[in-house]
C-alpha positions as a Markdown table, in Angstrom:
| # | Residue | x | y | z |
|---|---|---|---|---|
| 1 | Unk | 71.6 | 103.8 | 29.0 |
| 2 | Unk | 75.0 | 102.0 | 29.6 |
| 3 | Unk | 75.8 | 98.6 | 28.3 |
| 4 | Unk | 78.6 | 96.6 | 30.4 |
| 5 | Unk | 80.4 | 93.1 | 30.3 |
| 6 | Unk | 80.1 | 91.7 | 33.9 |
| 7 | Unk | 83.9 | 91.9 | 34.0 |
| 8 | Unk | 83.4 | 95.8 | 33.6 |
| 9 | Unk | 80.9 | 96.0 | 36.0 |
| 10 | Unk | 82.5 | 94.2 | 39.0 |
| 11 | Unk | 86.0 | 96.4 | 38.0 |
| 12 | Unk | 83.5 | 99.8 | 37.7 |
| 13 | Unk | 81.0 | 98.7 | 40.3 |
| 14 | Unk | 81.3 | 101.5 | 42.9 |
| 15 | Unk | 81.3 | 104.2 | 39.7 |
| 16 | Unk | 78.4 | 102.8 | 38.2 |
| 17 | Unk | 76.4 | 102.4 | 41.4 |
| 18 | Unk | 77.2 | 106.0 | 41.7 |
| 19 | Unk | 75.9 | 106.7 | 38.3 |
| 20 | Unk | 72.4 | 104.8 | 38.2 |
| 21 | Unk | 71.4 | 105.9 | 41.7 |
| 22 | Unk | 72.7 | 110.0 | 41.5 |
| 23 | Unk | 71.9 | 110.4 | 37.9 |
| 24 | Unk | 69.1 | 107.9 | 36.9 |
| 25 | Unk | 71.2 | 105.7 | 34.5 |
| 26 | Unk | 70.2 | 103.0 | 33.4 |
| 27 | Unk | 72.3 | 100.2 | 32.7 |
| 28 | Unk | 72.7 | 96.8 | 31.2 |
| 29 | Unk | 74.9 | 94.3 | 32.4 |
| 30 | Unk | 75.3 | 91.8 | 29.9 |
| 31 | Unk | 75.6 | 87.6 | 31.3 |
| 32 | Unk | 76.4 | 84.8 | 30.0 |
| 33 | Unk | 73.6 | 82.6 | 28.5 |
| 34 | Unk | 71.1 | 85.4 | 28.2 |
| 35 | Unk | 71.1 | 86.1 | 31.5 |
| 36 | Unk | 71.3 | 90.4 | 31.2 |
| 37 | Unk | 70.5 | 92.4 | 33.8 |
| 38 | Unk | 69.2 | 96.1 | 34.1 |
| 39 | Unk | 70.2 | 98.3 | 37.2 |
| 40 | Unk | 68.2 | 101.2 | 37.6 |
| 41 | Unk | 67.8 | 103.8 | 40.6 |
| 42 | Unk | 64.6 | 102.7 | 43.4 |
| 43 | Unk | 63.5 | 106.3 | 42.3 |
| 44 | Unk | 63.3 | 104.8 | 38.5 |
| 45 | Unk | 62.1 | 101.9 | 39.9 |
| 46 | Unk | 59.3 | 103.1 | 42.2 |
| 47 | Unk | 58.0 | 105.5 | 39.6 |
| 48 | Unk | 58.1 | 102.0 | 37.0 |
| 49 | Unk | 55.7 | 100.5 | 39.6 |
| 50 | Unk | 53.2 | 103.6 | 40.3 |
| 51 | Unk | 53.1 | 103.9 | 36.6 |
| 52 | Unk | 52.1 | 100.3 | 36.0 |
| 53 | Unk | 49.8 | 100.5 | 39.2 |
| 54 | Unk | 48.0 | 103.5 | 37.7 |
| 55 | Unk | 47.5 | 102.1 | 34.0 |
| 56 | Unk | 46.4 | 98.6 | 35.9 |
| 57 | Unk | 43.0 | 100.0 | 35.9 |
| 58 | Unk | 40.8 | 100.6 | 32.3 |
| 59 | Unk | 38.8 | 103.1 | 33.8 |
| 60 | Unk | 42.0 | 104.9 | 35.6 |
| 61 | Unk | 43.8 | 104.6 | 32.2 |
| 62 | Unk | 40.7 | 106.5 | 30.5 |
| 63 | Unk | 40.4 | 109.1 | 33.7 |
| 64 | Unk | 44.1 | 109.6 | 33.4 |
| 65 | Unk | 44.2 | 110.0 | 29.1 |
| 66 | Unk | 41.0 | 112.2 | 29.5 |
| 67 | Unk | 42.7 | 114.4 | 31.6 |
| 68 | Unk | 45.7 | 115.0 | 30.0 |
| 69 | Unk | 43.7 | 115.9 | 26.7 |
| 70 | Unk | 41.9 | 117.9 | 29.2 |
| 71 | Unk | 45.3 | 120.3 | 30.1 |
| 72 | Unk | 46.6 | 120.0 | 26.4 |
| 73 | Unk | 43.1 | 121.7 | 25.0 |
| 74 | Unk | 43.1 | 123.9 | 28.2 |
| 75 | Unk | 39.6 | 123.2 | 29.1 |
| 76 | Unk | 38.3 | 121.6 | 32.5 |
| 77 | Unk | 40.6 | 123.7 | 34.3 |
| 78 | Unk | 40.9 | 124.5 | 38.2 |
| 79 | Unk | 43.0 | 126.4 | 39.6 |
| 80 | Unk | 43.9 | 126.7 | 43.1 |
| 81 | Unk | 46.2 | 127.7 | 45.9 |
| 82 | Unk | 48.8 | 125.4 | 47.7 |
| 83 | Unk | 48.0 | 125.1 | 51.4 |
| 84 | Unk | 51.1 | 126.5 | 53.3 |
C-alpha cells in the first residue's frame, strides 16, 4: 500500500494508474479536510464486493467457515474431474 499527496498523484498519475490496476496496489491519496481516497484495481474491487456478498448471509458465512475447516482437517472430501 502507497500513501500519496494529491500533488504526487496528479504529477505520478499515469505511473500509479499503471501500478494499482497491473500489480493490485493499493493506494492512498491523501486530501485536504479528511477527505482521503483509496484507488484500488476493479479486480480488487470486484472480489471486495463478492466477498461482502458471500459473508452477507449467516448461514452462507457458517456453510462457507464449515467448509474450510472441512479441507483444513481433510475430511468431507470429493474429488472430481474438470470437464474439458
Amino acid at each position: 500500500m502507497n500513501v500519496k499527496s494529491l500533488t504526487e498523484f496528479k504529477h505520478e498519475l499515469d505511473a500509479t494508474l499503471d501500478s494499482v490496476s497491473d500489480g493490485d496496489d493499493t493506494v492512498i491519496i491523501n486530501r485536504p479536510d479528511n477527505k482521503d481516497i483509496v484507488l484500488i484495481s476493479l479486480k480488487t474491487y470486484n472480489s471486495l464486493q463478492e466477498t461482502l456478498y458471500l459473508m452477507s448471509s449467516a448461514k452462507n458465512k457458517e456453510r462457507l467457515d464449515n467448509a474450510i475447516n472441512d479441507i483444513s482437517l481433510g475430511i468431507n472430501l470429493v474429488e472430481r474431474e474438470l470437464i474439458p
